[in-house]
C-alpha positions in Angstrom: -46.4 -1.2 16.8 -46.2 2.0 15.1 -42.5 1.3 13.7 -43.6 -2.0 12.9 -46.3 -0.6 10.6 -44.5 2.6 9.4 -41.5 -0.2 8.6 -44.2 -2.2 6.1 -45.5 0.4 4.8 -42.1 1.8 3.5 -41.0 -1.9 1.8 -44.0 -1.8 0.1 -43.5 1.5 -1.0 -40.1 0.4 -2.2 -41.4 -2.9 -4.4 -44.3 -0.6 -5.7 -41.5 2.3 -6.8 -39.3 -0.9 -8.1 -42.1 -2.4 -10.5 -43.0 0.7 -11.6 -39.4 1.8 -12.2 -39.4 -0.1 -15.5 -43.0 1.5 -16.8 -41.6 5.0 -16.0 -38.6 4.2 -17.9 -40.8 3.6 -20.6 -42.4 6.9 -20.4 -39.4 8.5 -20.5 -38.3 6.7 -23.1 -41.4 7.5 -25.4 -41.0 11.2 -24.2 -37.0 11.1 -25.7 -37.8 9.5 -29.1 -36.8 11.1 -32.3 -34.3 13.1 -30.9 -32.1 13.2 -33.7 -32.0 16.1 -36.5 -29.5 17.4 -39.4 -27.7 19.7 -36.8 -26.3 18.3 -33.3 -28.2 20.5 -31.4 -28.1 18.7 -28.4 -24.7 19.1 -28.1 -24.7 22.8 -29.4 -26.7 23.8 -26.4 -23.8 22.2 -23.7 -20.7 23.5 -25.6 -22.3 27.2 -26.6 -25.1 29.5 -27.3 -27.8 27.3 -29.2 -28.5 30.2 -31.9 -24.5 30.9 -32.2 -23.8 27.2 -32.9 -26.4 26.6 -35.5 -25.1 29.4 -37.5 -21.4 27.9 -37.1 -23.0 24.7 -38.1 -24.9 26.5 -40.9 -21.8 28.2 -42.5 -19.3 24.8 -42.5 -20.8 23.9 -46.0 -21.1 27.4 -47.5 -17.9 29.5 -47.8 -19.5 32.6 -49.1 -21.1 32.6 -45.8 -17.9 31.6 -44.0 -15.8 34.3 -45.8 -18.6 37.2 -45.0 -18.4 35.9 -41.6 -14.5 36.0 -41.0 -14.6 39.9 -43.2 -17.0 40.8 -40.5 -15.3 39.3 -37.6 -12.0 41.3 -38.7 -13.9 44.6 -39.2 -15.7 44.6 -36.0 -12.2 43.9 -34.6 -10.0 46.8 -36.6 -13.1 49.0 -35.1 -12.6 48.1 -31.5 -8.8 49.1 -32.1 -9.3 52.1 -33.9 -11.5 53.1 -31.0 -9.5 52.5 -28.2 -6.0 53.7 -29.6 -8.1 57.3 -30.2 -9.8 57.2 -26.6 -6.3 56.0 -25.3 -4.7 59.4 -26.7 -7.6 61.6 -26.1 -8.4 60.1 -22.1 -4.9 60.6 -21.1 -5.0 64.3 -23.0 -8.2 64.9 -20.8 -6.8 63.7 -17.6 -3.7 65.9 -18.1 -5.7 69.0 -18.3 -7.8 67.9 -15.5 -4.8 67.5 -13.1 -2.8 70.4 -14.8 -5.9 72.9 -13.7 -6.3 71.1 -10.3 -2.6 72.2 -9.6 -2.9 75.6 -11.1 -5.5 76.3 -8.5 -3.5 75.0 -5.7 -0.8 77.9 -6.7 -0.5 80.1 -3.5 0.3 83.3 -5.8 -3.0 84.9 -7.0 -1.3 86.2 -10.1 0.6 83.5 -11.2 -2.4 80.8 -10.3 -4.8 83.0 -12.5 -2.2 82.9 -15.4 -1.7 78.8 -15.3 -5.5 77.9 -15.1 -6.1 80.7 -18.6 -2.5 78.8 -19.9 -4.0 75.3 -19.3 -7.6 76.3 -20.2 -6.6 77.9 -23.6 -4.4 74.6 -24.0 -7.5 72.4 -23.1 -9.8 74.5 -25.7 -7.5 74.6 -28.5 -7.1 70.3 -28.2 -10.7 69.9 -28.0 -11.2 71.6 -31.2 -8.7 69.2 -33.1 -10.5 66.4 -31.1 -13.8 67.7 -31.8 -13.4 65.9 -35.8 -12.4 62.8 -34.0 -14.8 62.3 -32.0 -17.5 62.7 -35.0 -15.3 60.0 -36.7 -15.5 57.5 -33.5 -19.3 58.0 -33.6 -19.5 57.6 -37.1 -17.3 54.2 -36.4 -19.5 53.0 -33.4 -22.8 53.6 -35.4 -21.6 51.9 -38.4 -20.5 48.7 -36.2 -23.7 48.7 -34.7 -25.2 49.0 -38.3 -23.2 45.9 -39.4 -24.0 43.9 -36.2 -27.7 44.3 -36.6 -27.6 43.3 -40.5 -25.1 40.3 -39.8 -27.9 39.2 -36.9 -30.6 39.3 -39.2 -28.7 37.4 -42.0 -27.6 35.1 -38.9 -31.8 34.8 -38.0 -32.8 34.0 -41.2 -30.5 30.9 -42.2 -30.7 29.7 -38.6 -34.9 29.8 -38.3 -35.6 27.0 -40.5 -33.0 25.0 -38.6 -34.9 25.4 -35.7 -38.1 25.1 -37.3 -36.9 21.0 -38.6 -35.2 20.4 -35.3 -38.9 21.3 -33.5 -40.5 19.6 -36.6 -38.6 16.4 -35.4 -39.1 16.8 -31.6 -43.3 17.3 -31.6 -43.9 18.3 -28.4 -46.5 15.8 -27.8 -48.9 15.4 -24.2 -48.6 11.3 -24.2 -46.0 10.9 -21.9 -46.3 13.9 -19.7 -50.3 13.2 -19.1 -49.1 9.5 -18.0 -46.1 10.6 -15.7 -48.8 13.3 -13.7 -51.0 9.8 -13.4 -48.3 8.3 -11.9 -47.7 11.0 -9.8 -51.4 11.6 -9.0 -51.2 7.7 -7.9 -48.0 8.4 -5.8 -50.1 11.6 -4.4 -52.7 9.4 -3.8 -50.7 6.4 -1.7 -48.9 9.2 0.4 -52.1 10.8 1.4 -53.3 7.3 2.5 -50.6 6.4 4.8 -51.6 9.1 7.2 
């Protein structure tokens, strides 16, 4: 008898859900409207970062901006470079003296080990005066990149705001649709409390 009833229950359930299928489709439907604004950003959010794509979206039309963006592009580029062929040279430099000392004090010969770590120390001294410059130059690089990235994402911020601000303009985030769906809810709440 139970199944019987548990079994009725359910098909109603599943005619109620049915008819109401097309009203929450509605809903939804309302929810969804005006969707469309100058920029695609529905598809900028799939594909990449939202505020990334607006800009690229931005700068199509404008090739002052397109031209500033490729210069900077290149610079940040030719920065990473210089960087890495001068920590190439100086890391390997460093490493040398570090395993050049490790095997001066694995010399059995007291004498002779005290002479090699002095050679290699006076070595390692001397090269870190010549690097000393270069590093000041590598910070100097590294804080001027960062200097450029922080001014390019400002310039980026401002021509990308009022994009936003239409595309939200567009989509008013209205309560219509979400205070009907928790009614339908509350009434789905409602019928499973009551089947106890």
């Amino acid at each position: 008898m139970k199944k019987i009833l548990f079994a009725s229950i359910l098909a109603l359930s599943l005619l109620s859900c049915k008819e109401n299928k097309s009203q929450d489709q509605n809903i939804v439907e309302k929810a969804a409207e005006n969707t469309e604004s100058s920029i695609p950003i529905k598809r900028l959010s799939k594909s990449q970062d939202i505020f990334e794509g607006i800009y690229s979206e931005k700068i199509k039309n404008d090739d002052s901006l397109k031209k500033m963006d490729e210069k900077i592009s290149l610079m940040q580029e030719d920065a990473h470079k210089m960087q890495n062929i001068y920590s190439s040279i100086i890391s390997n430099s460093e490493d040398y003296y570090l395993i050049a000392e490790s095997n001066a004090k694995s010399i059995n010969d007291s004498v002779l080990r005290k002479e090699m770590i002095n050679l290699v120390k006076e070595s390692s001294n001397k090269y870190n005066l010549k690097v000393q410059r270069i590093k000041e130059l590598k910070h100097t690089i590294n804080r001027n990149k960062q200097t450029i990235y922080s001014l390019y994402s400002a310039i980026k911020i401002r021509k990308t705001l009022p994009e936003i601000e239409k595309y939200q303009n567009a989509h008013p985030l209205k309560t219509d649709s979400l205070n009907q769906f928790i009614n339908k809810q509350n009434k789905l709440l409602e019928e499973l409390k009551n089947l106890k």
